[in-house]
C-alpha positions as CSV (number, residue, x, y, z in Angstrom):
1,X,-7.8,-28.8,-16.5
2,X,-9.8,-30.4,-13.5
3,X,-9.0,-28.7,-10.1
4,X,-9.9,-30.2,-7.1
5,X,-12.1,-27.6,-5.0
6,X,-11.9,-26.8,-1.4
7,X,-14.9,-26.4,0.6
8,X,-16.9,-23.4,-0.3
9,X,-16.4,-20.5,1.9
10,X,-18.8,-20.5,5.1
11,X,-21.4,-17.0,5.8
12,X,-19.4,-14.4,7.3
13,X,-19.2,-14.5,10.8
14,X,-19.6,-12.0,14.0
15,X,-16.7,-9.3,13.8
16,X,-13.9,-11.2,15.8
17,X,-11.0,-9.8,17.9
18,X,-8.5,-7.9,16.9
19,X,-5.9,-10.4,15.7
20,X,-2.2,-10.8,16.8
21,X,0.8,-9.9,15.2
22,X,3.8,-12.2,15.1
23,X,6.6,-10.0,17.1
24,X,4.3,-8.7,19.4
25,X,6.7,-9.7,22.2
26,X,10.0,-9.4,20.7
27,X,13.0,-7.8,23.0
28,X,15.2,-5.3,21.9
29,X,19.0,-3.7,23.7
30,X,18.9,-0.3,24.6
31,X,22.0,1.5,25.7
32,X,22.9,0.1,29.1
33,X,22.8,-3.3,27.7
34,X,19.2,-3.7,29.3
35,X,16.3,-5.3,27.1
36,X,13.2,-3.8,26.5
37,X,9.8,-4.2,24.8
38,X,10.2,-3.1,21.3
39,X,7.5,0.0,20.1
40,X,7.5,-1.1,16.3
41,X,6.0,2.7,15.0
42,X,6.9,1.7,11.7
43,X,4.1,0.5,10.0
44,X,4.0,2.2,6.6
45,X,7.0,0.8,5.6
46,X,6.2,-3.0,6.3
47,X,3.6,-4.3,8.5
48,X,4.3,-7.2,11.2
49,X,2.7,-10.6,10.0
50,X,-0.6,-11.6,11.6
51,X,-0.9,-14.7,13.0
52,X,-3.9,-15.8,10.7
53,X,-1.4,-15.3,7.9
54,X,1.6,-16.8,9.3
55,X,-1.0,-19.9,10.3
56,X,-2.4,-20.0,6.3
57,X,1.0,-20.2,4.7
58,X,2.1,-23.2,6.9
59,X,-1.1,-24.9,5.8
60,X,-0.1,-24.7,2.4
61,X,3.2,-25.2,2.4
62,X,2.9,-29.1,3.4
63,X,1.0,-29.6,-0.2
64,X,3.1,-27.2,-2.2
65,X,3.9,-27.7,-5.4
66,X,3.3,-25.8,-9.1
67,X,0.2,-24.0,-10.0
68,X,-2.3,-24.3,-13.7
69,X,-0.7,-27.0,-15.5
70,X,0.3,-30.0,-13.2
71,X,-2.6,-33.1,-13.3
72,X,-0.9,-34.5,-9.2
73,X,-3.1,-33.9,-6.6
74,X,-0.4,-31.1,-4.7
75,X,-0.5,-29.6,-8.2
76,X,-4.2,-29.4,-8.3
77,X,-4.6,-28.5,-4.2
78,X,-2.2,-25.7,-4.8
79,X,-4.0,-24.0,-7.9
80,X,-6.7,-24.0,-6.2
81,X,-5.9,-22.1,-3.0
82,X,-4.2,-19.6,-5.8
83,X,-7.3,-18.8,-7.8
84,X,-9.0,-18.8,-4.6
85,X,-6.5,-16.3,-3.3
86,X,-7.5,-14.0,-6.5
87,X,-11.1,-14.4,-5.7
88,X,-10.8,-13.6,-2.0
89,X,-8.2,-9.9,-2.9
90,X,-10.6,-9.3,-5.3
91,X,-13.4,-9.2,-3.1
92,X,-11.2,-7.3,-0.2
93,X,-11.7,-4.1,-2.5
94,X,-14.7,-4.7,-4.1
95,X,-14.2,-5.1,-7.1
96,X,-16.4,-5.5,-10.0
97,X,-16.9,-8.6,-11.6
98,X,-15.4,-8.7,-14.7
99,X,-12.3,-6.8,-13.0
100,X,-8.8,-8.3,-13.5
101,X,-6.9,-9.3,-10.4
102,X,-2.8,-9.5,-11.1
103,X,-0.8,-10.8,-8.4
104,X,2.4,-8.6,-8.4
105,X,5.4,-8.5,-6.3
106,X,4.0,-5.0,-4.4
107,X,2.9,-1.2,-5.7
108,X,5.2,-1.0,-7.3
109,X,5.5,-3.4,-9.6
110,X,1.8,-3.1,-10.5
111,X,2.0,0.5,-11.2
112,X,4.9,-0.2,-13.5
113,X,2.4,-3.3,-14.8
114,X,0.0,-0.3,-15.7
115,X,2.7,1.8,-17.0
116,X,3.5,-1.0,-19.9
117,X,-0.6,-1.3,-20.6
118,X,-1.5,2.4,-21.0
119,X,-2.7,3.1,-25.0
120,X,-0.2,4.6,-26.9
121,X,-0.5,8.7,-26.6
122,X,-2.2,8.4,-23.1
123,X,-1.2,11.3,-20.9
124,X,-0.6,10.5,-16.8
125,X,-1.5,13.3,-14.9
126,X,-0.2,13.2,-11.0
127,X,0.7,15.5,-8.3
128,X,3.6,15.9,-6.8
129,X,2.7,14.1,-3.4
130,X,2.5,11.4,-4.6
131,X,4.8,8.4,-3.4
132,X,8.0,7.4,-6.3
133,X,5.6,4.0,-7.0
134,X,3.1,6.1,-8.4
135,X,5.0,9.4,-9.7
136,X,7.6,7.8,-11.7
137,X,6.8,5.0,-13.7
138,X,4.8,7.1,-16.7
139,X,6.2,8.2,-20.2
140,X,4.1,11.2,-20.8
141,X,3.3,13.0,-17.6
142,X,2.1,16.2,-16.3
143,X,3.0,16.5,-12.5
144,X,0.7,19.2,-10.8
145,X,1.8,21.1,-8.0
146,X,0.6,20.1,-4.4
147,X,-2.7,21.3,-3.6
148,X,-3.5,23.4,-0.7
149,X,-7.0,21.9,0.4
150,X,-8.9,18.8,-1.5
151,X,-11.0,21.5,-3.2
152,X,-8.0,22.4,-4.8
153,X,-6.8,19.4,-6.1
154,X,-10.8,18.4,-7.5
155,X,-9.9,22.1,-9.4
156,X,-6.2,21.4,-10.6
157,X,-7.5,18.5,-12.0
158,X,-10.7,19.5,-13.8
159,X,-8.6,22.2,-15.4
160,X,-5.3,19.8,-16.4
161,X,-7.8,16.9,-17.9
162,X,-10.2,19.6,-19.9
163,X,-7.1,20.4,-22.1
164,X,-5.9,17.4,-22.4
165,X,-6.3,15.2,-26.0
166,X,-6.9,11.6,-26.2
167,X,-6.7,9.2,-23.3
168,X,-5.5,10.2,-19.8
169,X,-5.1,8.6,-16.7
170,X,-5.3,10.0,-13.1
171,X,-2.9,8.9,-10.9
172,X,-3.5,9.5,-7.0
173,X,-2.7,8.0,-3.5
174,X,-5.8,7.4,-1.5
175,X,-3.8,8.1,1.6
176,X,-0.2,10.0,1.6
177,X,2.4,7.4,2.8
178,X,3.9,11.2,4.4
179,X,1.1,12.3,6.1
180,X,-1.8,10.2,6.7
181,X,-4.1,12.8,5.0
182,X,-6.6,10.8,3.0
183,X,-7.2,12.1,-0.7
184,X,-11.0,12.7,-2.3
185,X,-10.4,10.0,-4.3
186,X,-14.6,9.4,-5.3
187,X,-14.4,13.7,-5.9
188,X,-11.2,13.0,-8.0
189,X,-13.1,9.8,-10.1
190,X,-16.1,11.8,-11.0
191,X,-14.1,14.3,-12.6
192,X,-11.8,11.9,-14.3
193,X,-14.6,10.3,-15.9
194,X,-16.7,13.2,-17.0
195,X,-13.4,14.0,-19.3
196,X,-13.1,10.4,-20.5
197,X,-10.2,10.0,-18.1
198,X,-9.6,6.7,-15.9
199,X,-8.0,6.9,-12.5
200,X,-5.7,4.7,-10.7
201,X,-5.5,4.5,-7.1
202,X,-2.1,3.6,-5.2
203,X,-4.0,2.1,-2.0
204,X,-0.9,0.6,-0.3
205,X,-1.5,3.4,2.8
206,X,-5.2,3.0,2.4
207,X,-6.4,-0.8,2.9
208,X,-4.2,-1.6,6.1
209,X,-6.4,1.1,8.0
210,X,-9.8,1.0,6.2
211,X,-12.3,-0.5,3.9
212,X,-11.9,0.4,0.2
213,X,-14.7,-0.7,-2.3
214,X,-13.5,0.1,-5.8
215,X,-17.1,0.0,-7.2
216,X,-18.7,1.8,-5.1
217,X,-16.4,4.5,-5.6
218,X,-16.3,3.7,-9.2
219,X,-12.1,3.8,-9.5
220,X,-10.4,2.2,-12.3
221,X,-7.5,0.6,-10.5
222,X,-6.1,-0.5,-7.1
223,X,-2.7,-1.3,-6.7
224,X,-1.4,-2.3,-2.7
225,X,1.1,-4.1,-1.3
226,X,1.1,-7.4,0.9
227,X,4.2,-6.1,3.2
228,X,2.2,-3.5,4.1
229,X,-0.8,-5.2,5.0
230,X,0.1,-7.9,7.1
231,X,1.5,-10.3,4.4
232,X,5.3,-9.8,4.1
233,X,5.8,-12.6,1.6
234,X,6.5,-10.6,-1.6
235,X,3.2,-10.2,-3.1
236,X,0.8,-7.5,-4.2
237,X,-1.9,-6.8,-6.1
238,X,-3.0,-4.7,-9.4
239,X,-6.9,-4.6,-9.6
240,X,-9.5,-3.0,-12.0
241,X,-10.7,-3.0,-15.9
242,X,-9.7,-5.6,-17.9
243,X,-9.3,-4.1,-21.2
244,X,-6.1,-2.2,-21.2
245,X,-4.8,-5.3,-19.6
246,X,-6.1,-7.1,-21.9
247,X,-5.0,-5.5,-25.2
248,X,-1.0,-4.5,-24.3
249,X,2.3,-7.0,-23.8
250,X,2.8,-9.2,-21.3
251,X,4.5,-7.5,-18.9
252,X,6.6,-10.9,-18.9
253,X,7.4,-12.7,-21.8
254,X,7.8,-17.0,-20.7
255,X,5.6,-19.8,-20.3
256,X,2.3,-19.2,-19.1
257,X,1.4,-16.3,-20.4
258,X,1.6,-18.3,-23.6
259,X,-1.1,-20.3,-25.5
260,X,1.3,-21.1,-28.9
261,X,4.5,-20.6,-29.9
262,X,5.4,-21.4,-33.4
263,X,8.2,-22.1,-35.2
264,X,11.0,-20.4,-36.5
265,X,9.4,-17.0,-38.2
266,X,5.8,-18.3,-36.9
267,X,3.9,-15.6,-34.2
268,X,3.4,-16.7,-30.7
269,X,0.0,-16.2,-29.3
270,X,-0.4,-14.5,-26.0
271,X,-3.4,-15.6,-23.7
272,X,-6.5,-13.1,-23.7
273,X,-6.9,-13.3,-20.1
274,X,-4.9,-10.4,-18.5
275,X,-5.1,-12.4,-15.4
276,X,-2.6,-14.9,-17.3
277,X,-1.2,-12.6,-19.6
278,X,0.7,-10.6,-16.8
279,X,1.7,-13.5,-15.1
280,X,4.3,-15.4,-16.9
281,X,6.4,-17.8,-15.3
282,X,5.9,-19.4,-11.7
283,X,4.1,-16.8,-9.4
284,X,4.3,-16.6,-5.8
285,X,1.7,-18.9,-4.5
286,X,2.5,-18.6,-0.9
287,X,2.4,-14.8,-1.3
288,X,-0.8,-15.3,-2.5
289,X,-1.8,-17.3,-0.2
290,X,-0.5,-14.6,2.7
291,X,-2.5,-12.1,0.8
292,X,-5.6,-13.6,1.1
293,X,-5.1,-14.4,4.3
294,X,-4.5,-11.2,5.9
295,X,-7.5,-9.6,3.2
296,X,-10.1,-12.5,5.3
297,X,-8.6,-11.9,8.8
298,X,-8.9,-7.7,8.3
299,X,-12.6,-8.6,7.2
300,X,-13.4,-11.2,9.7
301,X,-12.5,-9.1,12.4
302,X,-14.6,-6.0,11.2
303,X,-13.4,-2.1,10.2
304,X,-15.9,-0.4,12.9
305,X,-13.6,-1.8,15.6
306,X,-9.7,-1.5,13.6
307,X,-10.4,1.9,12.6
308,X,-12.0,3.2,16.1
309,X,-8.7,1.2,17.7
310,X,-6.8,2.9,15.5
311,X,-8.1,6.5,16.0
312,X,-8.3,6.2,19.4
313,X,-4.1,5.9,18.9
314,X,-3.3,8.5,16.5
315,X,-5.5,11.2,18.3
316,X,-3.3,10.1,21.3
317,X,-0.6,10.7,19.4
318,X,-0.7,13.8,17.7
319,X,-2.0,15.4,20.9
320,X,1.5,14.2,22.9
321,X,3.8,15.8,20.1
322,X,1.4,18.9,19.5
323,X,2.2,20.0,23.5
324,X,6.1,18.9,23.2
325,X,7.7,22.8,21.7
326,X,10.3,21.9,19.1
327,X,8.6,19.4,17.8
328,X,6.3,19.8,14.7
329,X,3.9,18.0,12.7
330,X,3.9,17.9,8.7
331,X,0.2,18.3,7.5
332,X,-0.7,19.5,4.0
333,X,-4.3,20.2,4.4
334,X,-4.2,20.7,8.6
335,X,-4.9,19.4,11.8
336,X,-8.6,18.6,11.1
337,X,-8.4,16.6,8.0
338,X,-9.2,12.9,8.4
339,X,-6.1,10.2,8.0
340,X,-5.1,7.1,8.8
341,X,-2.6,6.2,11.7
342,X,0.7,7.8,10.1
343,X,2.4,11.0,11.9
344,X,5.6,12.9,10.3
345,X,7.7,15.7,12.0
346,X,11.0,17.4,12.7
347,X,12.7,17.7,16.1
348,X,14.4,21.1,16.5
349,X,18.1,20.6,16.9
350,X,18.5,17.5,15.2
351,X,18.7,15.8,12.5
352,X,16.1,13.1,11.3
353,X,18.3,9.9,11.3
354,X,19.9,11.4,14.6
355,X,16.2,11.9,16.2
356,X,15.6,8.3,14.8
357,X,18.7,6.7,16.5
358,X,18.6,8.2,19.4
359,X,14.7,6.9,19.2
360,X,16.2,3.3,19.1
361,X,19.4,3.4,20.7
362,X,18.0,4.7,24.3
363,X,14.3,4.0,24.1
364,X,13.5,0.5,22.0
365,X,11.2,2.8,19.5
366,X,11.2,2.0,15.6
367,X,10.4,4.6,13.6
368,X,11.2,5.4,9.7
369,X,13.4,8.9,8.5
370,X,13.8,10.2,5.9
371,X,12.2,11.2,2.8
372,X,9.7,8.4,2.5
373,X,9.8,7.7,-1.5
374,X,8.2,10.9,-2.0
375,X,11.0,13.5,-2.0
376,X,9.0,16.4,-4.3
377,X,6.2,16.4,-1.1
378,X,8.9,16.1,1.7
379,X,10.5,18.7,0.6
380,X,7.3,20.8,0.1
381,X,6.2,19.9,3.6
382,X,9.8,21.7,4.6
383,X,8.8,24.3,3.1
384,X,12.9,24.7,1.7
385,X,15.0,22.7,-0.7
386,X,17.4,21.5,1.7
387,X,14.6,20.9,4.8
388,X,16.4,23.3,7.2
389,X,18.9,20.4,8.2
390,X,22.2,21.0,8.4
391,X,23.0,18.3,6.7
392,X,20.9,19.2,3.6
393,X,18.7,16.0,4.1
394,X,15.4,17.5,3.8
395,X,14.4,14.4,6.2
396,X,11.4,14.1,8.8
397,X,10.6,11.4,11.4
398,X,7.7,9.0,10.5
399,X,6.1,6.8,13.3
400,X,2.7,4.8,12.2
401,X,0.6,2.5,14.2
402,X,-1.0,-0.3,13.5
403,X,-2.6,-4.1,14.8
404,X,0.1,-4.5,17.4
405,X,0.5,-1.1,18.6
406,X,-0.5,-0.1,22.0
407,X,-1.2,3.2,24.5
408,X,2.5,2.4,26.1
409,X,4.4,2.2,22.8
410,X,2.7,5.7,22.3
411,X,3.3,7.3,25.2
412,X,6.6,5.3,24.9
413,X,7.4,7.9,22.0
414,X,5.3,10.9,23.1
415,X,7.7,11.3,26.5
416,X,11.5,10.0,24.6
417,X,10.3,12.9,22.2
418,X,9.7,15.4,25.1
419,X,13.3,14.5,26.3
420,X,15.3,15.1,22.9
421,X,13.3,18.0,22.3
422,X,14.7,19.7,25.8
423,X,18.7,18.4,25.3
């Protein structure tokens, strides 16, 4: 089919600043009935949409209209900016070139994509930090305990895949969703592929915060999420070798994903692309669309200047609630370890969703409680089935930063912390 082309994509430019984030000045009641500025510290669980991205869907949205098989100009226009979307994601993480790029609906849904493509007998080996998107989806699995330092996770696995027979897959966050604490995930590849072993990479915590080249590091997979990376319009992304993808079941059976279907007692014949394979029915264009969008403004703008913004936060941070007594971090591999801007911790006295209200209720914070999707690591972090809580929650307090977040949300948090920490 003949697709009309958009005009090839310019040099990359200077870094640029930071972008904005739509909500930046939105109001919220405290008790009192006053207004205030709301601190969003709730980043890990969905991002804010950046301006750039709210800016590219309404400039496709005008010239909507179906995607791969429609001859109208809209139809044509709109395929386009999709395969262009796959092109530009692709690129975000550096992929390889003959690496498959499957729009999804988040992590989810591509690790459960991955799940259906794995050879029969393969073995998924994962620890036990690991968010539910990446522990749960797998048939045969061997969950390993958490590890007390990286070294220790490099070991756990060496030893798990050297007795394992026939294909195996390695399963591991590049950045807890918990903690912050980023994973040896290029120590964790090597040793996967020295027993024949592929890895998969849940990235969802990883990409908002910093540059992630899949090639470079040699990973198998990537699987993120656009609601976590600026793009909250219900798409994500599973990325890597082509050949599993290739080889298993659609993940969808309908029209697209289909080059023939026969008559009555006659097979149907399933496209060889695992691009289109995976992707039956209509996908979400403008999610695509978003995707891309927020993968080009991260890019344009430059990591040297996100991640120093963003570290500059998060030490500001964890210093406030390291001087505040009753209050405590969650860490798995310490203080020093490198992570991205995510903080966990319990407030002596009280409960996590009680910390969190009273969080909203007097002070206009946002912050998440609870387990996280990880319970197996919360609970670990507690260091007791039931947390300590009263209530047998086993819950902490989350607050993450992001684009958006600035030195008064933190300190915002740091002193309404110091407060419910002395009631």
């Amino acid at each position: 089919m003949s697709v009309l082309l958009l005009p090839a994509a310019t040099p990359a430019a200077p870094a640029r600043p930071i972008p904005a984030v739509l909500g930046a000045d939105l109001q919220v009641p405290v008790k009192g009935g006053r207004l205030v500025p709301y601190a969003n510290l709730d980043y890990a669980a969905s991002a804010p949409c950046l301006e750039p991205v709210s800016a590219a869907v309404a400039a496709a949205l005008p010239a909507y209209s179906s995607v791969h098989r429609g001859a109208g100009y809209a139809s044509q226009l709109t395929t386009e900016r999709y395969e262009r979307a796959r092109h530009t994601v692709r690129a975000f993480v550096g992929a390889r070139t003959d690496d498959a790029a499957i729009f999804t609906r988040n992590t989810t849904d591509a690790m459960n994509l991955l799940a259906r493509c794995l050879p029969e007998g393969t073995t998924v080996v994962v620890f036990d930090t690991e968010h539910h998107a990446s522990l749960l989806p797998w048939p045969n699995v061997v969950r390993l305990a958490p590890p007390a330092f990286p070294g220790e996770a490099i070991r756990a696995v060496d030893e798990t895949l050297a007795e394992i027979e026939g294909p195996a897959l390695l399963v591991v966050t590049a950045a807890s969703n918990v903690t912050g604490e980023l994973w040896p995930i290029a120590g964790l590849a090597h040793i996967a592929h020295r027993h024949g072993a592929r890895i998969a990479v849940d990235a969802a915590q990883l990409v908002p915060h910093r540059r992630l080249n899949l090639a470079a590091l040699d990973l198998d997979y990537v699987a993120f999420s656009g609601h976590k990376l600026y793009a909250p319009f219900g798409a994500g992304a599973l990325i890597g070798r082509p050949d599993w993808l290739a080889a298993a079941e659609p993940y969808l059976l309908g029209g697209g994903a289909v080059t023939s279907v026969g008559a009555d007692g006659e097979e149907t014949l399933w496209s060889d692309d695992p691009e289109v394979r995976h992707e039956a029915g209509t996908p979400n264009v403008l999610g695509a669309v978003a995707l891309a969008a927020a993968c080009d403004a991260l890019t344009a703008t430059g990591w040297t200047s996100l991640v120093r913004e963003e570290e500059r936060l998060v030490t500001r941070l964890r210093a406030g609630i390291a001087g505040i007594e009753g209050v405590r971090e969650l860490s798995l591999w310490g203080p020093d370890h490198p992570r991205v801007g995510i903080v966990s911790f319990t407030v002596d006295g009280l409960t996590a969703r009680e910390a969190a209200e009273a969080l909203s209720a007097d002070y206009g914070i946002g912050v998440r409680d609870g387990k996280f999707c990880a319970h197996p690591f919360v609970r670990h972090l507690l260091g007791t089935s039931d947390g300590g809580c009263e209530d047998g929650t086993a819950s902490a307090v989350r607050a993450s930063i992001g684009i958006g977040t600035t030195d008064e949300h933190v300190d915002r948090l740091i002193e309404a912390l110091r407060a419910l920490a002395t009631q």
